[in-house]
C-alpha positions as MATLAB code, in Angstrom:
seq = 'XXXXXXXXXXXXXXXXXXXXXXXXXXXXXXXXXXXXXXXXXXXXXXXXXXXXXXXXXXXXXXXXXXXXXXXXXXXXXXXXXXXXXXXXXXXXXXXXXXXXXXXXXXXXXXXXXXXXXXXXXXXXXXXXXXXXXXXXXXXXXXXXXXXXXXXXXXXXXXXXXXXXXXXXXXXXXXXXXXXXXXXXXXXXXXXXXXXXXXXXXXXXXXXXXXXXXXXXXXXXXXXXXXXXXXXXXXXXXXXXXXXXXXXXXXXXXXXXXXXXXXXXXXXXXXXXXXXXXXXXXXXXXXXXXXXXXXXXXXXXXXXXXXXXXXXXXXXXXXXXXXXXXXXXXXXXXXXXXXXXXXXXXXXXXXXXXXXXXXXXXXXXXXXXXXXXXXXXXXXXXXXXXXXX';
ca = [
      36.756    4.879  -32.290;
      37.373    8.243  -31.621;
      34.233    9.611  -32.063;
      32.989    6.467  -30.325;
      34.877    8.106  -27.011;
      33.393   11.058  -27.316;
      30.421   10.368  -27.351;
      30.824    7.830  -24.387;
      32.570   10.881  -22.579;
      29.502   13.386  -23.170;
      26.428   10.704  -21.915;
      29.220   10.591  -18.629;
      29.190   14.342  -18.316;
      25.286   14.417  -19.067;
      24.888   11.479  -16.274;
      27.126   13.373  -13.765;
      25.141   16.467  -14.383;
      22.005   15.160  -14.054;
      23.174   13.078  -10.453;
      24.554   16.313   -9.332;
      20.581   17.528   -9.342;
      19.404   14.924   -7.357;
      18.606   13.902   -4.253;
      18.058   10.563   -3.126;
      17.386    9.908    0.946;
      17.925    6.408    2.285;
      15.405    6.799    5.684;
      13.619    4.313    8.342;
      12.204    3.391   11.663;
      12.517    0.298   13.861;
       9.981    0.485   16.315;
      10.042   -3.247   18.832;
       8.541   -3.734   21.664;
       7.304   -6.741   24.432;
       3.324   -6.780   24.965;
       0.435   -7.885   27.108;
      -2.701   -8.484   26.112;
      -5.712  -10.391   28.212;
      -9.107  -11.480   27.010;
      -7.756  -12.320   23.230;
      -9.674  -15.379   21.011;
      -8.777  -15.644   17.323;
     -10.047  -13.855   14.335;
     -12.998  -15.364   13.170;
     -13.076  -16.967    9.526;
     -13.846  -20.054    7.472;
     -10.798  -21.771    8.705;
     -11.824  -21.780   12.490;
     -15.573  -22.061   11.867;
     -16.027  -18.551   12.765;
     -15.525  -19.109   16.038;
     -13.478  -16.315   18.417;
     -12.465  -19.396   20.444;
     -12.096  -19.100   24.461;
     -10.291  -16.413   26.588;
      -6.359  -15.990   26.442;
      -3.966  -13.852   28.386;
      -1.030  -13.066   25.431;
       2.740  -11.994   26.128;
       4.823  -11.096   22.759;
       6.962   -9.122   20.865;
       5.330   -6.789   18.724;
       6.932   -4.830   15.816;
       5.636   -1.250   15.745;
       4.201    0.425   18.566;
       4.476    4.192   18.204;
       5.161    3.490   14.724;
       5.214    0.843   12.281;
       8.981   -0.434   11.352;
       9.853   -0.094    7.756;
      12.575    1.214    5.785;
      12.372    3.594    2.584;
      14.139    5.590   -0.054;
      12.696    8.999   -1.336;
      14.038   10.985   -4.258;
      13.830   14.270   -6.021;
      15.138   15.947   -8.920;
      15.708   19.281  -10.262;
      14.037   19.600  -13.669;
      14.442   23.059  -14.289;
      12.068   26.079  -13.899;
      10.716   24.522  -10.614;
       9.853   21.633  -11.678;
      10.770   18.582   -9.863;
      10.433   14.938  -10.491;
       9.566   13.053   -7.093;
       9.219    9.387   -6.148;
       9.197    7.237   -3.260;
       9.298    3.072   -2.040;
       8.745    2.431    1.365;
       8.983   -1.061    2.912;
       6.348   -1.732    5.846;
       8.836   -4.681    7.889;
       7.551   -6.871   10.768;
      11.397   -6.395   12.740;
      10.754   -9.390   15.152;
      10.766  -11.852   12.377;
      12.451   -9.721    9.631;
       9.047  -10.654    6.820;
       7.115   -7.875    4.601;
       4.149   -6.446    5.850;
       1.382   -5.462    3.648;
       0.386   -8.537    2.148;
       3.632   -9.008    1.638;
       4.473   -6.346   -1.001;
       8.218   -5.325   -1.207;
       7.038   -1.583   -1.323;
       4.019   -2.023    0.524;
       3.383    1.260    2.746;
       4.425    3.275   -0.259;
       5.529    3.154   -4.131;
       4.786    6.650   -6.149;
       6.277    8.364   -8.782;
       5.404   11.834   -9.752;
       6.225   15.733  -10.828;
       5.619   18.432   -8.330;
       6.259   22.822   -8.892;
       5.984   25.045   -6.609;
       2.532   26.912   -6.642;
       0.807   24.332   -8.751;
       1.249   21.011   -6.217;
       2.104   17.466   -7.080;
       0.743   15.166   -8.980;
       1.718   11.478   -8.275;
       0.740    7.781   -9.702;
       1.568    4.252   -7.851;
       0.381    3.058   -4.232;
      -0.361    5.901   -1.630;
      -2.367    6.883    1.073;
      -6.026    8.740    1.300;
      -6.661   12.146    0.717;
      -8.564   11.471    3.868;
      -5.938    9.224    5.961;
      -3.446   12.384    5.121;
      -5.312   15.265    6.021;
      -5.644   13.300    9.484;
      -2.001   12.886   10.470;
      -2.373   16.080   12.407;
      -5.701   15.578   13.799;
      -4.833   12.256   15.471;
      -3.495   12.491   19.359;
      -1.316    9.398   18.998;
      -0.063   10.309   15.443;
      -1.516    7.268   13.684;
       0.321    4.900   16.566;
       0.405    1.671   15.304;
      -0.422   -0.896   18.317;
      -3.731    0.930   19.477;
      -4.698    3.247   16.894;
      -8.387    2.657   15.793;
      -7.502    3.942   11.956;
      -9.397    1.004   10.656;
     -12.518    2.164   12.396;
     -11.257    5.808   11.452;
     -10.507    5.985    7.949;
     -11.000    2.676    6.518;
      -8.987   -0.792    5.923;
      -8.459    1.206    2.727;
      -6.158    4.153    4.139;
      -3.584    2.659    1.547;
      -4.643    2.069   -2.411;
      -2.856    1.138   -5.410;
      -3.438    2.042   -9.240;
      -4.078    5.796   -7.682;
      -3.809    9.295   -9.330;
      -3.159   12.032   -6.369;
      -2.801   15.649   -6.525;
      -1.565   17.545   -3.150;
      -1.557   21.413   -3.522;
      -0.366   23.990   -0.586;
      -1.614   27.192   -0.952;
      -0.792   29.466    2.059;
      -2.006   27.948    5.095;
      -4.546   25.127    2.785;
      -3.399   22.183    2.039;
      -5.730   20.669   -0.515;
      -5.861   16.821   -1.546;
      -7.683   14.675   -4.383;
      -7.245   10.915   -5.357;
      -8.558    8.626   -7.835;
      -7.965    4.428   -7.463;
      -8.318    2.130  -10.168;
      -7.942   -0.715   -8.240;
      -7.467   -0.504   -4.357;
      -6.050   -3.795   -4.207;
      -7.322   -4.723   -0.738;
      -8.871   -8.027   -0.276;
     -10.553   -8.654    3.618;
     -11.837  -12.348    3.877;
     -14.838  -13.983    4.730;
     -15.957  -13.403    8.593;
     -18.706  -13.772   10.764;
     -21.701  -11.836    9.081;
     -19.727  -11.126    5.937;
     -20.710  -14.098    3.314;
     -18.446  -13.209    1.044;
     -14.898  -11.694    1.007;
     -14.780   -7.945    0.313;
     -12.610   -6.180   -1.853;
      -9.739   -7.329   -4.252;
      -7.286   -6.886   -6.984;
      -9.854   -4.089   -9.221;
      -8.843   -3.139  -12.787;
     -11.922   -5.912  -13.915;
     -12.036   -5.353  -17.998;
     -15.672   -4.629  -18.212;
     -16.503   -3.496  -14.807;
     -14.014   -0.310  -14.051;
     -16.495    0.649  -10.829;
     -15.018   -2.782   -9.509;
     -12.592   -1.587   -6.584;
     -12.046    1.527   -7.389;
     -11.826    3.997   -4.552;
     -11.651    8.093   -4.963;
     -11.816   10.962   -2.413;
     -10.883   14.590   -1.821;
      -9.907   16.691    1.880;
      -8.389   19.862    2.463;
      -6.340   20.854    5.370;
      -5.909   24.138    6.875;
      -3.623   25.329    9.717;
      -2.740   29.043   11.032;
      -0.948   29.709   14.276;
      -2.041   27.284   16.623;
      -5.033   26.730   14.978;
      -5.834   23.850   12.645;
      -8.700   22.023   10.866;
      -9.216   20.143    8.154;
     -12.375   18.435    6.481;
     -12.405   15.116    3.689;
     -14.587   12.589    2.016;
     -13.613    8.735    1.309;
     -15.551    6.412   -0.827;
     -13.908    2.836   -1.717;
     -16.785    0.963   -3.923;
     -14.928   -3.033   -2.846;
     -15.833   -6.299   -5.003;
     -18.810   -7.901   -3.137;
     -19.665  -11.267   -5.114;
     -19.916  -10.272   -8.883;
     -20.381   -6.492   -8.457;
     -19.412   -3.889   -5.988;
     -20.522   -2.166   -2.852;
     -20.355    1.247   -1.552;
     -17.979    2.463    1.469;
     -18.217    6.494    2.646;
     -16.710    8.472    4.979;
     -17.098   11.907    6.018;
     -15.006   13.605    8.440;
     -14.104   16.781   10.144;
     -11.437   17.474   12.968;
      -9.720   20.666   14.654;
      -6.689   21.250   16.982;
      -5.363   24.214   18.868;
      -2.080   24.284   20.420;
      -0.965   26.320   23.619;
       3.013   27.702   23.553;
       4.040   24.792   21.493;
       3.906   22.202   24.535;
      -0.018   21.128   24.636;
      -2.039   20.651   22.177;
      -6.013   19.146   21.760;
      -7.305   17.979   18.623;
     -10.693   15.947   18.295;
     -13.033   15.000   15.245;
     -15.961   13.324   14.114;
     -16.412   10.998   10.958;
     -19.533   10.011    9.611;
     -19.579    6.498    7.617;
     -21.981    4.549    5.962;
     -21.978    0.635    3.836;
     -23.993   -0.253    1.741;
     -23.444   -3.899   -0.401;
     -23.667   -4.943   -4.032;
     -27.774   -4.324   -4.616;
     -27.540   -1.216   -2.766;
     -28.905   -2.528    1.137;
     -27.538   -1.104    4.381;
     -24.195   -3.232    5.572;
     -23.047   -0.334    8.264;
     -23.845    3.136    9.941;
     -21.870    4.757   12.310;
     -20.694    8.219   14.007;
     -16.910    7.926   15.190;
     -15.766   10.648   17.385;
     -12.551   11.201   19.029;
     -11.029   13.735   21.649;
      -7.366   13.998   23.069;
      -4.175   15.570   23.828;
      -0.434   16.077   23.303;
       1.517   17.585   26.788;
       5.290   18.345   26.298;
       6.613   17.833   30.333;
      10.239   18.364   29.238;
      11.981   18.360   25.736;
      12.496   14.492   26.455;
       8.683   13.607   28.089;
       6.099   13.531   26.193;
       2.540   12.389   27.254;
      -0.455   11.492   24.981;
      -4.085   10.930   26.252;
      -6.658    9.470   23.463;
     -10.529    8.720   23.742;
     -12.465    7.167   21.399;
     -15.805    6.481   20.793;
     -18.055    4.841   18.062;
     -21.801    5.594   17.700;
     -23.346    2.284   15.772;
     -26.325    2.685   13.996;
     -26.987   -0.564   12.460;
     -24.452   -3.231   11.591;
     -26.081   -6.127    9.325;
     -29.482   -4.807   10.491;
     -28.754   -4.822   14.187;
     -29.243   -1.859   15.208;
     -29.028   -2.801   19.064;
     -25.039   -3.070   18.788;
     -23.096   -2.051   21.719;
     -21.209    0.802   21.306;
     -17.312    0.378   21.202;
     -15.266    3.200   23.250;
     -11.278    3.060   24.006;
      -9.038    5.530   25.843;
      -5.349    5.269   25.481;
      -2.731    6.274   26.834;
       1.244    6.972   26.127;
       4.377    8.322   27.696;
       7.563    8.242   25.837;
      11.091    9.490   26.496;
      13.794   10.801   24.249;
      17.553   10.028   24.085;
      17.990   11.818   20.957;
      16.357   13.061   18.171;
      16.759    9.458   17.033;
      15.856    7.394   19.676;
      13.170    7.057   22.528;
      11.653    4.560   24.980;
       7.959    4.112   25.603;
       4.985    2.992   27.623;
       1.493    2.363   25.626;
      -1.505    1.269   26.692;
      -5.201    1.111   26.068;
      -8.691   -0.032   27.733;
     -11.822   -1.053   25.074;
     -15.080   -1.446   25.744;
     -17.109   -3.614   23.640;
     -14.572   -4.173   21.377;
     -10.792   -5.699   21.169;
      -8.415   -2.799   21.138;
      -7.759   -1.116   18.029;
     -11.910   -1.031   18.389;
     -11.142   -4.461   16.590;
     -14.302   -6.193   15.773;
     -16.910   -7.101   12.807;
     -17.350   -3.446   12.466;
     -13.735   -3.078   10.872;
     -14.060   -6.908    9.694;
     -11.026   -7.661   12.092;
      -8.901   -5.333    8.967;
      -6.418   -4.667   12.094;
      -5.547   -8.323   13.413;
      -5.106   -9.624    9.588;
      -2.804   -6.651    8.939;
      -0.416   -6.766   11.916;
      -0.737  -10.845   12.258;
      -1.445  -10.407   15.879;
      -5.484  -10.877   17.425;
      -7.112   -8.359   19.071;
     -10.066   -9.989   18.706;
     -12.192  -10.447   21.262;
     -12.754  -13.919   22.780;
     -15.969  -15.878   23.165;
     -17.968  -14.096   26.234;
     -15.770  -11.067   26.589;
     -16.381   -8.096   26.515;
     -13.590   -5.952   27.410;
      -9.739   -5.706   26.358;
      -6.626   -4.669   28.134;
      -3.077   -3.802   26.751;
      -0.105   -2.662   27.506;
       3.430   -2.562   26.037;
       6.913   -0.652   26.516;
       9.243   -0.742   23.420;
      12.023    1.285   21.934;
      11.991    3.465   18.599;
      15.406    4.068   16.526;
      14.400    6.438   13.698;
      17.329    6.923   10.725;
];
């Protein structure tokens, strides 16, 4: 018994020790706000006889405007000669209705484990973002904004993958990114033009190209200079086999007495389905600007423009552009009221149409497809942001 107790007595000191290292961070943002929304039909899929359906005008409440509403926890602990074990869950939440986002995953923005030291990087395993979709964050005027944002269009519906290996390194002013996917786990239905659904759960036994998804980017930023440079490929489940999705991209900022700032970029992207055939090629460019007014005003101008090549073999599509626009106020640190809005052009806003296989609406639950005859889409929303 008594060496029973002391050994119960030395795991406690061992467990208090090895708390005392750590650092755990309970963090979150609850972004709500009310909506308009005119020329909206329905997303277009076997259930509705892909049909858009006729012209609406649309009033709601949104969850996640300048950012999407989630909650999270992220960790670290002290392993000893700089080494430090890492890890993080994050919960994408829809707050008007209180359900899980992402498919409904519990940790579905992010779920990684890893070990990171200091002049070596990180290397982590579970669900994470893009080299690609990272090395952005900077390079994007409205900071990935979640209402108007044309990421689809941008990075890909893939921006998020599961079953991935990631390494992030900073050296000096280069920050340098690599990730490998086993299985994306990404599934977009059947639409208009697409005859099959693309994408899915990967990790096939026999077929380990099946949904698996890899790409590299580095990052580099120096005074008020910045620029960065990545490559994306995602190779979905089309049918029996897979396909093959690329990106390129490139994008630069410069930043004047830390209250303006321009960034712009251009991505190059190409499709191609299971027997190798042209699905999709496009140039995506975009231009805008961060302006400071006060410590509490801040005002963001975005344009946006895609460059279609051929979609399905048309290669007479109507090019989709979008400018939008956003002016927020602070209370606090913590809290801040906004104003967002956004004009599209051939195209429902987001740039939502068959050219991101509507990968936006089916994500957020909330069309921005455009209606039957239409050609044009109009937003606008105010909304608060609590971040914690």
């Amino acid at each position: 018994m008594k060496f029973k107790g002391m050994a119960t007595a030395a795991l406690l000191a061992c467990a208090g020790s090895a708390f005392a290292q750590s650092n755990v961070t309970l963090y979150g943002v609850l972004d709500m706000n009310l909506e308009y929304v005119n020329h909206v039909g329905q997303v277009p899929t076997a259930a509705n006889g892909f049909n858009r359906g006729p012209s609406n005008h649309v009033y709601r409440m949104d969850s996640g405007g300048m950012a999407g509403s989630r909650w999270g926890l992220r960790g670290t602990e002290d392993l000893g000669n700089g080494l430090k074990g890492v890890f993080v869950l994050e919960s994408g939440i829809s707050a008007d209705n209180g359900t899980l986002q992402q498919s409904g995953r519990l940790f579905g923005r992010q779920a990684f484990i890893g070990l990171q030291k200091a002049g070596i990087g990180q290397l982590s395993l579970g669900r994470q973002y893009t080299s690609m979709f990272e090395a952005l964050a900077n390079f994007s005027p409205t900071a990935y904004a979640t209402q108007y944002e044309p990421v689809v269009l941008q990075s890909g519906a893939n921006f998020r993958e599961d079953n991935t290996v990631k390494y992030t390194g900073q050296f000096g002013p280069v920050t340098a990114l690599a990730h490998f996917s086993f299985g994306t786990g990404l599934a977009l239905p059947q639409t208009v033009g697409v005859a099959t659904p693309i994408g899915g759960n990967g990790e096939v036994p026999g077929q380990f190209r099946r949904d698996t998804a890899y790409g590299t980017a580095f990052a580099y930023q120096t005074g008020p200079f910045g620029a960065t440079i990545g490559y994306d490929q995602w190779n979905p489940t089309i049918g029996t086999s897979s396909g093959t999705i690329k990106k390129a991209v490139v994008g630069a900022s410069y930043t004047w007495n830390n209250t303006a700032k321009i960034m712009g970029g251009y991505r190059w992207g190409q499709n191609k389905n299971a027997a190798g055939t042209l699905i999709q090629r496009d140039d995506f460019f975009w231009i805008g600007a961060n302006y400071q007014v006060t410590p509490a005003i801040g005002l963001t101008l975005e344009y946006n423009y895609d460059n279609v090549k051929s979609l399905f073999g048309n290669t007479n599509v109507a090019n989709p552009w979008q400018v939008a626009f956003i002016a927020n106020y602070a209370f606090s640190k913590r809290t801040d009221v906004y104003l967002t809005t956004a004009y599209a052009k051939n195209a429902g806003l987001m740039m939502e149409s068959l050219a991101t296989v509507y990968a936006n609406s089916l994500s957020l639950g909330n069309s921005y497809a455009l209606a039957n005859g239409q050609s044009n889409m109009l937003g606008a929303a105010v909304g608060i942001r609590h971040k914690f």
